[in-house]
C-alpha positions in Angstrom: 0.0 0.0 0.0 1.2 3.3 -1.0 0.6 6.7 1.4 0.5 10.5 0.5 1.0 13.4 2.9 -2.4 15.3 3.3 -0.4 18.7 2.4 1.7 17.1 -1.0 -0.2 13.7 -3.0 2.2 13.6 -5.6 4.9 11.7 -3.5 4.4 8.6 -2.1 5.5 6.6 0.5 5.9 2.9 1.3 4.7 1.9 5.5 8.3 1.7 6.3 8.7 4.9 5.9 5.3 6.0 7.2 6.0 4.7 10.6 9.4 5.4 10.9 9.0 9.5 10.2 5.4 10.1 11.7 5.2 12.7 9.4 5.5 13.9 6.1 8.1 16.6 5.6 5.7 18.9 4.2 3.8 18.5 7.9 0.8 16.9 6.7 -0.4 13.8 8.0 0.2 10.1 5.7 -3.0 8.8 4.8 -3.2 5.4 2.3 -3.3 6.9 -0.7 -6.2 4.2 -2.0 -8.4 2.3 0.8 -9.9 -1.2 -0.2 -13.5 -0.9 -0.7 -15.0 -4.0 1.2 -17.9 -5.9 -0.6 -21.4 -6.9 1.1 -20.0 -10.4 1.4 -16.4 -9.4 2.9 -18.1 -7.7 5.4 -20.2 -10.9 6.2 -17.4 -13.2 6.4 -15.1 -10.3 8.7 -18.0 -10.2 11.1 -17.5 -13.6 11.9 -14.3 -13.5 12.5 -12.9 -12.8 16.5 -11.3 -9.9 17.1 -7.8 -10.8 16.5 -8.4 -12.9 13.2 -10.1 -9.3 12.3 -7.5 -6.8 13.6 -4.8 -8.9 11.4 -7.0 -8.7 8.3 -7.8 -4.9 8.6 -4.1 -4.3 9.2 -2.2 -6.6 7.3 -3.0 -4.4 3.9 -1.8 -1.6 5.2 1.7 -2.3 6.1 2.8 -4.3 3.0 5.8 -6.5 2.8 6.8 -4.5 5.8 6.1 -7.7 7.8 4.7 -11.3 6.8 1.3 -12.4 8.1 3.2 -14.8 10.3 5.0 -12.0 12.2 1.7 -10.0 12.5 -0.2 -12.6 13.8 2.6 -13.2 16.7 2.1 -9.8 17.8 -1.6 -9.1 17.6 -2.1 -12.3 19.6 0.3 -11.2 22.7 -1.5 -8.2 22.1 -4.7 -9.8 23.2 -3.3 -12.4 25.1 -3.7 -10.6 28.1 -7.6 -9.7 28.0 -9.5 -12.4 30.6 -12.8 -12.1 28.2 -13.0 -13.9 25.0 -14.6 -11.4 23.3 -12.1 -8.0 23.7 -14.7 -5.5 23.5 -18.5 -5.4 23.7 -20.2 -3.5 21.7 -22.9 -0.7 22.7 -27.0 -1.5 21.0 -28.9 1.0 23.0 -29.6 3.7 20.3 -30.8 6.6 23.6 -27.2 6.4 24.8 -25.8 9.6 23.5 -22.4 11.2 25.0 -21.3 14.7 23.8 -23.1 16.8 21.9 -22.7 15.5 17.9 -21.9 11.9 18.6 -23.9 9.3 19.1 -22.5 6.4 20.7 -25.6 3.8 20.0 -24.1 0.9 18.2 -20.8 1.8 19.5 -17.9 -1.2 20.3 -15.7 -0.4 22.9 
C-alpha cells in the first residue's frame, strides 16, 4: 500500500517509511493513498471473525511487505493475550445512549 501526505499527494510513500518519520516533511499527515472498498460479502465473512483474526485482516493491507502475516499474527495475539474475556470489546446496542453533543455512541464497540 502506497501513502501521501495530506499537504503534497504527488509523492508517495511505502509503510516503512510512514512509521518510521510520523510525518511527512511537508507536515501533513500520511493517509493510504487508495483504501480497499469492502464488498457486502467481505463484510459478512469479517464479522464472523474474533477480534484478533479481524485486527490482522484490517491491518495486514496496510503495512505491506513491511512484515509477513506470520509476524503480524505473533504480535496481535500477545497483544490480546492478556484480556480475561473472549470477546475483547462489547459493543454498545442502545440507540438513547448519546455522549457529547454531535456523537452518538448507539451501536458503539468499545
Amino acid at each position: 500500500m502506497k501513502y501521501i501526505s495530506t499537504r503534497d499527494n504527488t509523492k508517495e510513500y511505502e509503510f516503512e517509511e510512514v512509521f518510521i518519520k510520523g510525518l511527512a516533511d511537508d507536515g501533513g499527515l500520511f493517509v493510504p493513498k487508495e483504501i480497499k472498498k469492502y464488498s457486502e460479502k467481505d463484510l459478512i465473512n469479517l464479522s464472523n471473525l474474533t477480534y484478533q483474526e479481524l485486527a490482522k485482516e484490517i491491518i495486514f493491507p496496510f503495512i505491506g511487505s513491511f512484515m509477513s502475516k506470520k509476524d503480524l499474527s505473533g504480535i496481535v495475539n500477545k497483544s490480546y493475550s492478556v484480556f480475561r474475556k473472549k470477546k475483547s470489546s462489547r459493543c454498545n446496542r442502545n440507540r438513547r445512549n448519546k455522549s457529547f453533543r454531535t456523537f452518538s455512541w448507539s451501536n458503539s464497540c468499545i
